[in-house]
C-alpha positions in Angstrom: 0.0 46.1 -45.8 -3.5 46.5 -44.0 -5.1 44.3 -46.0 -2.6 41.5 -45.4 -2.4 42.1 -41.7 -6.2 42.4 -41.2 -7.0 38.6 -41.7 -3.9 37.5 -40.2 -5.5 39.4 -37.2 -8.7 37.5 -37.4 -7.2 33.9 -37.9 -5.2 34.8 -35.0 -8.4 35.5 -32.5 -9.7 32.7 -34.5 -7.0 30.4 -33.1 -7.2 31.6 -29.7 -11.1 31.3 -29.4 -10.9 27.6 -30.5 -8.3 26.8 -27.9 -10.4 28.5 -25.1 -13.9 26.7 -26.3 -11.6 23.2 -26.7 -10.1 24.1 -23.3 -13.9 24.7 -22.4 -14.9 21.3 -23.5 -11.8 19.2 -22.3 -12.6 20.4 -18.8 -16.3 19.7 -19.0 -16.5 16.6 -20.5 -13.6 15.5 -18.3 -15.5 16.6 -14.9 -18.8 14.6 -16.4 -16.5 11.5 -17.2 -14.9 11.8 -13.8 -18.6 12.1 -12.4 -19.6 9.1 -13.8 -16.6 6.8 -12.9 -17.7 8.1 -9.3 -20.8 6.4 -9.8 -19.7 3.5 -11.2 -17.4 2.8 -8.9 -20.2 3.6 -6.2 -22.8 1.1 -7.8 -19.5 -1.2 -8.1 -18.8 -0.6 -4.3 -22.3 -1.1 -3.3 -22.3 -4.4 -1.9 -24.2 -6.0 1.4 -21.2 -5.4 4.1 -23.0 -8.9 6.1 -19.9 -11.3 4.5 -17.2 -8.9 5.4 -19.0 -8.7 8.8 -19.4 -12.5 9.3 -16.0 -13.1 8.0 -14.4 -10.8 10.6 -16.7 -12.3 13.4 -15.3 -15.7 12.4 -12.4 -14.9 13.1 -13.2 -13.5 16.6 -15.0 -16.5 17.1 -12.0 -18.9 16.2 -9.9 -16.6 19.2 -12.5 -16.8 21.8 -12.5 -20.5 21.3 -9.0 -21.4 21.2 -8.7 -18.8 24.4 -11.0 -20.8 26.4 -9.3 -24.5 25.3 -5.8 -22.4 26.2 -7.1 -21.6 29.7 -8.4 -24.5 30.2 -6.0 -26.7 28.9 -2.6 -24.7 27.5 -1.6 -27.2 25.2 0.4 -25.8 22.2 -2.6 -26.3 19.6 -4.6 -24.0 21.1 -2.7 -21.0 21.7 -1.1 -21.5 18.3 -5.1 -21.2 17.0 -5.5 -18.0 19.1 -2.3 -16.6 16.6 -3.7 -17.2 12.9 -6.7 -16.3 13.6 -5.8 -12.9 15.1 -2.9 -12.3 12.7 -6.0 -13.8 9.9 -8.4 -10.9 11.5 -5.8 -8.3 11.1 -4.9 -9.2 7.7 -8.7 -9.5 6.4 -9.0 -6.1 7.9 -6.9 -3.6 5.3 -7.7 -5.7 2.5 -11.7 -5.3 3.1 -10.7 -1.7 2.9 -8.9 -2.2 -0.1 -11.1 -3.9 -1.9 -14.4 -1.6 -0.9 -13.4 1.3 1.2 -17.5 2.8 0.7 -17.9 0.5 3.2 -14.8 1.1 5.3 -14.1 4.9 5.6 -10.9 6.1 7.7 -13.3 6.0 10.6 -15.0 2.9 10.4 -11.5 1.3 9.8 -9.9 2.9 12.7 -12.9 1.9 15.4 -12.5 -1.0 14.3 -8.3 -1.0 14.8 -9.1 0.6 17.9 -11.4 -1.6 19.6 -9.6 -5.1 18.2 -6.2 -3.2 19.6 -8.0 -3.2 22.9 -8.9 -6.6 22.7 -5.4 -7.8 21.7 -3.8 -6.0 24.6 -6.6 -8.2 26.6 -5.9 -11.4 25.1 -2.2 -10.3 26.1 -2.6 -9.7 29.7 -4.4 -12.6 29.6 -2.0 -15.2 28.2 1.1 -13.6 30.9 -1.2 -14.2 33.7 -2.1 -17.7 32.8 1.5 -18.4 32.0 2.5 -17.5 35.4 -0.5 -19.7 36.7 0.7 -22.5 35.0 4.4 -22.1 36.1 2.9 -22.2 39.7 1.0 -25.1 38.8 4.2 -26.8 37.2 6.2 -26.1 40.2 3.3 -27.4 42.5 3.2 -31.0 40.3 6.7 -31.0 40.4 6.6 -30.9 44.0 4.1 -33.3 44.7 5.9 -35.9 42.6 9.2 -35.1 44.6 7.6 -36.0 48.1 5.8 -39.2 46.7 9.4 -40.1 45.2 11.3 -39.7 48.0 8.4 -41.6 50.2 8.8 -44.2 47.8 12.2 -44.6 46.7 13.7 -43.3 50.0 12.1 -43.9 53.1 10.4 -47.0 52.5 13.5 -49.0 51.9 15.0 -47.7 54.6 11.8 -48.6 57.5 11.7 -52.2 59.2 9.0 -54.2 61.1 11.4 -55.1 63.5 12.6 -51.4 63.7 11.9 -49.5 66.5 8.3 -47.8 65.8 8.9 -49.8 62.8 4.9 -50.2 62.3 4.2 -46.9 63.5 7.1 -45.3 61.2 5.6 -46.9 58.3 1.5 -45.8 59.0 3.0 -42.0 59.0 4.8 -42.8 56.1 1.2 -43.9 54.2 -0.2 -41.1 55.9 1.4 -38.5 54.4 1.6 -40.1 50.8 -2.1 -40.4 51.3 -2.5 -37.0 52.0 -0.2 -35.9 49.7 -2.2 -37.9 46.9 -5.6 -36.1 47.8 -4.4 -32.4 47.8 -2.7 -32.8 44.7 -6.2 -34.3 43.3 -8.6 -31.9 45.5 -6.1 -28.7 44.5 -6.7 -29.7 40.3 -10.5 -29.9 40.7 -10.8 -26.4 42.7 -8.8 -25.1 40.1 -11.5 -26.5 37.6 -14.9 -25.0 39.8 -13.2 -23.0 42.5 -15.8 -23.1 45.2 -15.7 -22.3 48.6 -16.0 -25.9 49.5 -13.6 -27.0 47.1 -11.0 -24.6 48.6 -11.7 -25.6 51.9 -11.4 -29.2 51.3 -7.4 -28.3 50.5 -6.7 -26.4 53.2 -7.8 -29.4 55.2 -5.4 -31.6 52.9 -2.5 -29.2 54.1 -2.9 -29.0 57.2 -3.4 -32.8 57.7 -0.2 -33.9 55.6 1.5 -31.6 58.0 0.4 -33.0 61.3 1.2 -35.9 59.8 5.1 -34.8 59.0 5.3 -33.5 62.3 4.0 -36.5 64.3 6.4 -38.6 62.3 9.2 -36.0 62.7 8.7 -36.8 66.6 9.3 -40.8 66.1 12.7 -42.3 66.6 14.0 -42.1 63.1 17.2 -43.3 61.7 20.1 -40.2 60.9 19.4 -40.5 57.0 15.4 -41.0 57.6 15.2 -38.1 59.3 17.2 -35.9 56.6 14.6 -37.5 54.4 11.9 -36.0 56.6 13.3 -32.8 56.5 13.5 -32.6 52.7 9.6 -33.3 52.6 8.9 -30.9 55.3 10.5 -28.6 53.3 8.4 -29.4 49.6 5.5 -29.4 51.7 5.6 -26.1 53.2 6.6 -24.7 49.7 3.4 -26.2 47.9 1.7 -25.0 51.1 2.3 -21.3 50.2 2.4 -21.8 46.2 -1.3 -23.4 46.7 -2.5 -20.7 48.8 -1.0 -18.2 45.9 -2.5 -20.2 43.3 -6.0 -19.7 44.4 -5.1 -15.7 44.1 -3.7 -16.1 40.6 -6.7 -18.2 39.7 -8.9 -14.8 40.5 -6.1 -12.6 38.7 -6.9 -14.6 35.6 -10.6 -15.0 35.9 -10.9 -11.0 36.7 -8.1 -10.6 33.1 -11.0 -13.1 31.4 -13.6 -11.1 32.1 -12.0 -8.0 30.7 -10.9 -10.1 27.9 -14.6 -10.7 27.4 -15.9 -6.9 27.8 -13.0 -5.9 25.1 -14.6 -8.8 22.6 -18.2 -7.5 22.7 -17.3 -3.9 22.4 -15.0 -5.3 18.8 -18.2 -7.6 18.0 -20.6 -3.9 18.9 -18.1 -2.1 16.7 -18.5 -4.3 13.8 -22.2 -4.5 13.7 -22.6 -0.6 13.7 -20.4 0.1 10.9 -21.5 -2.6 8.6 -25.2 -3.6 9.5 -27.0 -5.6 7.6 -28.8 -4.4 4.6 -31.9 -5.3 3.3 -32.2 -6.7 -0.6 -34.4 -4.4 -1.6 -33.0 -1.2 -0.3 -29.9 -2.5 -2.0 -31.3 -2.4 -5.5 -33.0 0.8 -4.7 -30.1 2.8 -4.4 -28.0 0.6 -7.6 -31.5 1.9 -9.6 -31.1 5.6 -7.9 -26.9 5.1 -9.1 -27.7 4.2 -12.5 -30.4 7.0 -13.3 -27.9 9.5 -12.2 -25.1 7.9 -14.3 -26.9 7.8 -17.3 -28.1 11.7 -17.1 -24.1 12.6 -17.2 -23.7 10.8 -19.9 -26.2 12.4 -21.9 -24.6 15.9 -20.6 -21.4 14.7 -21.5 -22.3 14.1 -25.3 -24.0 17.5 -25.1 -21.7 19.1 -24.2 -19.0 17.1 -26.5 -21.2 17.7 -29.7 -22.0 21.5 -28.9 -18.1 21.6 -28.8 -18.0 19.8 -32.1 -20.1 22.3 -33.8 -18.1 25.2 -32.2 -14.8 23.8 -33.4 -16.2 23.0 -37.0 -17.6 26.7 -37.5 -14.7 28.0 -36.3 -12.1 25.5 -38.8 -14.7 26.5 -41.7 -13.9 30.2 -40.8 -10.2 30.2 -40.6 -10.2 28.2 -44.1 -12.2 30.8 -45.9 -10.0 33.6 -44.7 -7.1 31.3 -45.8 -8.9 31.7 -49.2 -9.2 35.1 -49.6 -5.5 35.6 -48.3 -3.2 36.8 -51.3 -0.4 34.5 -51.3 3.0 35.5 -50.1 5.2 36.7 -52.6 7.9 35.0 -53.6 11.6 35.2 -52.1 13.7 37.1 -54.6 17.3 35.8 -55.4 20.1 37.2 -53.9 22.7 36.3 -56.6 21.8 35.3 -60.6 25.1 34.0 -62.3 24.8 32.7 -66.4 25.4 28.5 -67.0 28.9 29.2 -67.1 29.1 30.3 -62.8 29.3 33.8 -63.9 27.9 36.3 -61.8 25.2 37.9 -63.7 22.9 40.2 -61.4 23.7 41.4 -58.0 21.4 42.8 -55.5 21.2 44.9 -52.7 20.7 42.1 -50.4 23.3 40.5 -51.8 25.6 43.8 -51.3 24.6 44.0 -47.6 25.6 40.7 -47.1 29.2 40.0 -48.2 30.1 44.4 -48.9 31.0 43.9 -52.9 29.0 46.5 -54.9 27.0 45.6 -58.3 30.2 46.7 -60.5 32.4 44.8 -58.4 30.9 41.2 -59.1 29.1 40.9 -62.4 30.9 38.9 -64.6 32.8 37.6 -61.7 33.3 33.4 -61.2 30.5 32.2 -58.2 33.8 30.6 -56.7 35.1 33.8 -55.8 33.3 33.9 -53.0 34.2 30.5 -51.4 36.8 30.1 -49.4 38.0 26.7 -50.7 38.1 24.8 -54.1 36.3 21.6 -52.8 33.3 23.9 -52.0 33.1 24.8 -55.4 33.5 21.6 -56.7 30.4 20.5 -54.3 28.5 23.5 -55.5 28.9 22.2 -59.2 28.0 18.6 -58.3 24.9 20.0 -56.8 24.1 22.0 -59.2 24.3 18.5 -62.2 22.4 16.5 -59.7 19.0 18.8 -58.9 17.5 21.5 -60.2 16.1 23.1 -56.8 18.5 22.3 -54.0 19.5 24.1 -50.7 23.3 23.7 -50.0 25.2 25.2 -47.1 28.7 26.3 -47.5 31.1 29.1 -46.0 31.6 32.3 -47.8 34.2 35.2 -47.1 33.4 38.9 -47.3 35.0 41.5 -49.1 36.7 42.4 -45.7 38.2 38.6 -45.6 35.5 37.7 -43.2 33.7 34.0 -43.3 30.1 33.4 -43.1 28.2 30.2 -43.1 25.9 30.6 -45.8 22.4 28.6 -46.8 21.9 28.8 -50.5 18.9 28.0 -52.2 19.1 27.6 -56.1 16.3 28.3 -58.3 16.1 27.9 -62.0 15.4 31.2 -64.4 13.8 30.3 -67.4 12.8 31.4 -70.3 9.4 31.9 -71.9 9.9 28.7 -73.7 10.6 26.7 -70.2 14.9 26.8 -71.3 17.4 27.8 -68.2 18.9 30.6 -69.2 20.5 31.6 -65.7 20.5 30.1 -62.3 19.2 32.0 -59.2 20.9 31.8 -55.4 18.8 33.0 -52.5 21.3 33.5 -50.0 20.8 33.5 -46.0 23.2 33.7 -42.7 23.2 30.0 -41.1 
């Protein structure tokens, strides 16, 4: 018994000191391979950040450009400019990260985010206040071709030489569409260069046109001239105060451009301190410094992979030899032994244990007593014709009239001459 347990004990610490040096080596060679995809990735990674830079400036650039056509001119083009290229900015953003986030770590990223968010909320403000500007200025043109429109279409038809102040009617009249012609021009080109002068010269427009309104209010004017003259009284004091207004919201957007500005440098600043430019050389300096570093884990690596090679043959070699010297396991003995004929010819203890007959009780006794139907039996003897050695599984009853699902295993008994003389059944619980 000792001697059979005593390698069985060794093979045992065997096995378990083969999976501890292969668990060994599976987590060393897997923390060298991991430290060398790290590197690789990193000399992958290491690029010159300058075209991510100058592709991100570009589109800043493309913004600031269409922002000053838009405030200058608000057609549709540029302000639709201003959007692809800020929604193109924001998109090249997360996919620079993507694509190399060495370069663009959380917090490079999010300065970034941050200081572009800024400059959107900017470009925002910006855009309202201008909007509003141009509504004013809208209003203001809309005005201004009103009064020449009713001067036109209204009172000059209506004014006569031979009219009472006939001449004098009609001078006002020209008057006040002159007037009315030069502030509309002088108030465009102080919008353009607001200067004091420029200003000044359309305040002196206003108040002119309205002397002018108010002398010819004071002539003798027909019933329907007059409600003319009342209706341009009225446009004119509106543009009056919407032109004085205009002159604030032209320093509302200025002061908003400026900002606007102040947010773009401090995006452009941002940009140029997390990815400055690198110089060629110190480039290849740290690939070569990457690559050294690589190829020493790959050399550990292989150490440690054929160390764990020998380790794992010495230890196979072992466990065969004690496989070797093992005596073999000795041979399962037969339950039941019954002649050709399916006579029961030797019964054992086992087999007495198992279904409660004793010895005297079964030899000479048909094997089919012990089935509980005859198309078992019938199988049994098909099995037995077709294959020496088979396993067949059947139901049995005990001597107490219980069943049991049985597994029998046959084996031949021969002879010294290699003749069957008796057939064996090894008989186990299913």
């Amino acid at each position: 018994m000792n001697r059979q347990q005593h390698p069985w004990l060794r093979l045992t610490l065997l096995c378990l000191a083969a999976l501890f040096v292969s668990d060994g080596l599976r987590l060393g060679i897997r923390h060298e391979t991991q430290v060398v995809n790290q590197t690789v990735n990193e000399v992958s990674d290491l690029r010159d950040p300058s075209p991510f830079r100058a592709a991100l400036l570009g589109q800043l650039g493309k913004i600031q450009l269409s922002l000053k056509g838009y405030l200058r001119n608000p057609e549709s083009s540029p302000e639709k400019q201003v959007n692809e290229s800020r929604d193109e900015f924001e998109s090249l953003l997360p996919e620079f990260v993507r694509q190399n986030p060495k370069l663009f770590p959380q917090t490079a990223a999010e300065e970034i985010r941050r200081t572009f968010g800024q400059y959107k909320e900017a470009i925002i403000r910006t855009r309202d206040t201008n909007s509003r500007r141009m509504e004013q200025r809208d209003i203001l043109d809309k005005n201004f071709a009103q009064i020449l429109y009713l001067i036109d279409h209204n009172l000059r038809p209506l004014i006569r030489k031979n009219q009472a102040d006939g001449e004098e009617r009609s001078d006002a009249v020209l008057n006040i569409e002159n007037q009315t012609r030069a502030w509309h021009e002088n108030l465009a080109k102080a919008w353009a260069r607001p200067t004091d002068a420029a200003k000044a010269l359309t305040f002196e427009n206003d108040n002119r046109g309205q002397s002018f309104l108010e002398l010819y209010a004071r002539m003798e004017l027909l019933p329907r001239e007059r409600k003319i003259q009342k209706e341009l009284y009225a446009l004119w004091m509106t543009n009056s105060d919407l032109a004085r207004e205009s002159y604030v919201r032209e320093g509302l957007v200025s002061q908003m451009e400026k900002a606007m500005d102040g947010t773009h440098d401090q995006v452009v600043t941002t940009l140029n301190q997390f990815l400055p430019a690198m110089p060629p050389g110190e480039l290849e300096a740290k690939k070569q410094k990457l690559m050294r570093a690589m190829k020493w884990q790959l050399v550990t690596a292989g150490g440690i992979g054929l160390l764990g090679l020998g380790i794992l043959i010495f230890l196979t070699l072992t466990a065969y030899r004690l496989f070797q010297n093992q005596e073999p396991p000795p041979p399962k003995k037969t339950t039941i032994q019954m002649d050709l004929q399916g006579k029961i010819a030797d019964w054992s203890r086992e087999a007495k244990a198992l279904y409660g007959y004793t010895a005297d009780e079964m030899r000479g006794q048909s094997i089919g007593s012990l089935f509980e139907s005859e198309s078992e039996i019938n199988r049994l003897d098909h099995e037995l014709h077709v294959a020496k050695k088979t396993t067949f599984e059947t139901t049995h009853k005990t001597k107490s009239g219980a069943s049991l699902l049985i597994r029998i295993e046959f084996r031949p008994v021969m002879d010294p001459t290699g003749r069957t003389i008796a057939i064996g059944l090894i008989c186990s619980r299913r």
